[in-house]
C-alpha positions as CSV (number, residue, x, y, z in Angstrom):
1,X,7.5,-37.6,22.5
2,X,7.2,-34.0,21.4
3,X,4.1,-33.0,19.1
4,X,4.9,-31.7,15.4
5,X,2.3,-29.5,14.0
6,X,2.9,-26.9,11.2
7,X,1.1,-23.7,10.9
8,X,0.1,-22.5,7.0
9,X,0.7,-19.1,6.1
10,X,-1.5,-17.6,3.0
11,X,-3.2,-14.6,3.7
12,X,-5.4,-12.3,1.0
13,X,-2.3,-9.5,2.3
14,X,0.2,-11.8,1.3
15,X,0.3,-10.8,-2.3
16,X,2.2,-8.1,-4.6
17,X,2.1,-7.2,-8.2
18,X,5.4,-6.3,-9.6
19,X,7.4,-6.2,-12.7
20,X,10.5,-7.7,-14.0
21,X,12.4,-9.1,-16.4
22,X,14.2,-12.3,-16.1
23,X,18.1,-12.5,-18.4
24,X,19.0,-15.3,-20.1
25,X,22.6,-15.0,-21.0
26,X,24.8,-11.4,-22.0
27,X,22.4,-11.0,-24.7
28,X,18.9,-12.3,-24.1
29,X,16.5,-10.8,-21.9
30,X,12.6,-11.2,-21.6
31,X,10.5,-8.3,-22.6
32,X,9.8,-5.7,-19.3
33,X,6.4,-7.6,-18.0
34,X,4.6,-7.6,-15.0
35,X,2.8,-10.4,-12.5
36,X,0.8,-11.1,-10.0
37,X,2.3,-12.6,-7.1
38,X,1.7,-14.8,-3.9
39,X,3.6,-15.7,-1.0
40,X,3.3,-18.8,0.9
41,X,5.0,-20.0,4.4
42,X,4.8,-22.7,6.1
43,X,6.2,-22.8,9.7
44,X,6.6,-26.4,11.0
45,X,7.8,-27.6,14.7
46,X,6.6,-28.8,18.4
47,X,4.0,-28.0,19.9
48,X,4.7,-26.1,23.5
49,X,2.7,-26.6,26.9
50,X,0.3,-24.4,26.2
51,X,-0.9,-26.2,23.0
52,X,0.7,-23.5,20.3
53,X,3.6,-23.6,17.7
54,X,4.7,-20.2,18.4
55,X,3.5,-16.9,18.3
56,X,3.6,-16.1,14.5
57,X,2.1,-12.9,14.2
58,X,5.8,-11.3,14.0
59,X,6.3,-13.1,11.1
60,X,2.8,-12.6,9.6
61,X,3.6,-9.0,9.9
62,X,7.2,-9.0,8.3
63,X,5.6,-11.0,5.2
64,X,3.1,-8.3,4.5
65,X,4.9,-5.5,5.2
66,X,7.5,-7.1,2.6
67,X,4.9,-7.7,-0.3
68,X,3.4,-4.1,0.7
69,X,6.8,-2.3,0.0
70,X,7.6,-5.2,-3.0
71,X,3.7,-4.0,-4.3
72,X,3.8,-1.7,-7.7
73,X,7.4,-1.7,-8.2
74,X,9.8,-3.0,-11.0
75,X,12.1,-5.2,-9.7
76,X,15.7,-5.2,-11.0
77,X,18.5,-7.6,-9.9
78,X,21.5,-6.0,-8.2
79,X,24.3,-8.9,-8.6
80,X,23.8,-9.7,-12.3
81,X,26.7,-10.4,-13.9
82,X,24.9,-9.1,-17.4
83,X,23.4,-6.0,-16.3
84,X,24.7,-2.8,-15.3
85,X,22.7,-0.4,-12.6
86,X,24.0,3.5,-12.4
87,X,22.2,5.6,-9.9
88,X,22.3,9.4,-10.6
89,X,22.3,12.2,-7.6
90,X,18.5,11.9,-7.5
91,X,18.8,8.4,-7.3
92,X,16.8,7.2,-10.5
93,X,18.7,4.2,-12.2
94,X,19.8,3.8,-15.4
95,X,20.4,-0.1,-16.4
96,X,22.8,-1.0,-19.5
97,X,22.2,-4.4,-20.9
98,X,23.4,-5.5,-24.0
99,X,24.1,-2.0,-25.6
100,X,20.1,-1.2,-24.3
101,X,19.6,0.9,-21.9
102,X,16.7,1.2,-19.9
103,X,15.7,4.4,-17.5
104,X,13.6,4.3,-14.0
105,X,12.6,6.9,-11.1
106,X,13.9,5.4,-8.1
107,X,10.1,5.7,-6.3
108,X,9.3,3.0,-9.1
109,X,12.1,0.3,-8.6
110,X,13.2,-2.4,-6.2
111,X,16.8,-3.7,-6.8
112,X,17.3,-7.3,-5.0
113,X,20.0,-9.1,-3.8
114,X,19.6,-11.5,-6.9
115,X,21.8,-12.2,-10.0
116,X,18.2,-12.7,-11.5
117,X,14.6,-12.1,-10.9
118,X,13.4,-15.3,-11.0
119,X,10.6,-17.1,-8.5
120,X,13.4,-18.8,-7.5
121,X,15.2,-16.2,-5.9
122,X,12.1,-14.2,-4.8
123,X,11.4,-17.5,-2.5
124,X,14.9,-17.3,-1.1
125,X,15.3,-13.3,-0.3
126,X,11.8,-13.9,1.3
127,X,12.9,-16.8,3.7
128,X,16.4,-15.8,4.6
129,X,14.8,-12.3,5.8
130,X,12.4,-14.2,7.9
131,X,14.7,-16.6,9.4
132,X,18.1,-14.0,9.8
133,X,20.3,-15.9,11.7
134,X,17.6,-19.1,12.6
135,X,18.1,-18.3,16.5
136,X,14.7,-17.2,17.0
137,X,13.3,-20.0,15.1
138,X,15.0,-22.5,16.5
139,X,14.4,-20.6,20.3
140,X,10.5,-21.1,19.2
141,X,11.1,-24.6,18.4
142,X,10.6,-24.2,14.9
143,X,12.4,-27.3,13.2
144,X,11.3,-26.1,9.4
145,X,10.5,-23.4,7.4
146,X,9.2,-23.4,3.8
147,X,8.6,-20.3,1.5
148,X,6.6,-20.4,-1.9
149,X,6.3,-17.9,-4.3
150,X,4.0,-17.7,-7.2
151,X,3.7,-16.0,-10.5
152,X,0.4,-17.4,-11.2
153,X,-2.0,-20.1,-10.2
154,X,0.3,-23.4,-11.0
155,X,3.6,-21.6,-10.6
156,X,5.2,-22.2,-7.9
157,X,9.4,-21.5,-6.5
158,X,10.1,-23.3,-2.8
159,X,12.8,-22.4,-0.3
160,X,13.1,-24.4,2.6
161,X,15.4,-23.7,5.8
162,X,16.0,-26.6,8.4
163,X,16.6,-25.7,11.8
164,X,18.8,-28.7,12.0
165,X,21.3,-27.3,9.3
């Protein structure tokens, strides 16, 4: 019978404060604002001969160097269906929403992968970058993997990948 164990990932380095704003519809938007937040990961799966999980250092490492570049940015989403994101030649971006238009260097900005910046979606881009393709999870024996993200103390998103999926 193999032993389950999971390792709990929340390090003082696993933090970033960022801005954002999250859209409502085609013409309501949250003021620009900023938070402080914290990532969370939980690795779960057997337990190997020599009494560990897996090595997770590698993913240790990919978390903080995530929040580090994540850190002191303003976070726009780049598959909204409401807003509109123009880079010039110097690549600063120039985002149209609802006849507004809002202006940003590009050294100041992070455009996700998200219709919205929402906890939500900031757990999910965090976990589907650390799993990619599972392989090496699963090759570790790693049968679970949750990611939280927080905006706050009591504010909490969850994304969860199963290596069984």
């Amino acid at each position: 019978m193999p032993r389950m164990t999971t390792i709990e990932l929340h390090k003082e380095e696993m933090k970033f404060s960022a801005g954002h704003f999250t859209i409502f519809s085609a013409t309501e938007r949250e003021n620009l604002h900023g938070h402080n937040f914290t990532v969370y990961v939980a690795i779960t799966g057997e337990v190997t001969e020599n009494g560990m999980l897996s090595d997770y250092k590698p993913m240790k490492r990919a978390i903080i160097a995530r929040c580090q570049a994540w850190n002191e940015t303003f976070m726009l989403p780049g598959r909204s269906p409401h807003l509109r994101l123009e880079t010039d030649a110097k690549g600063d971006v120039t985002a149209h929403f609802n006849g507004e238009t809002l202006r940003f260097l590009q050294r100041d900005i992070t455009v996700l992968p998200v219709e919205n910046v929402t906890l939500e979606e900031l757990a999910r881009v965090f976990g589907e970058e650390l799993v990619g393709d599972g392989a090496g999870l699963r090759r570790d024996r790693v049968s679970r993997l949750v990611v939280k993200c927080a905006s706050g103390p009591g504010q909490w998103s969850s994304w969860e990948w199963s290596g069984h999926d």
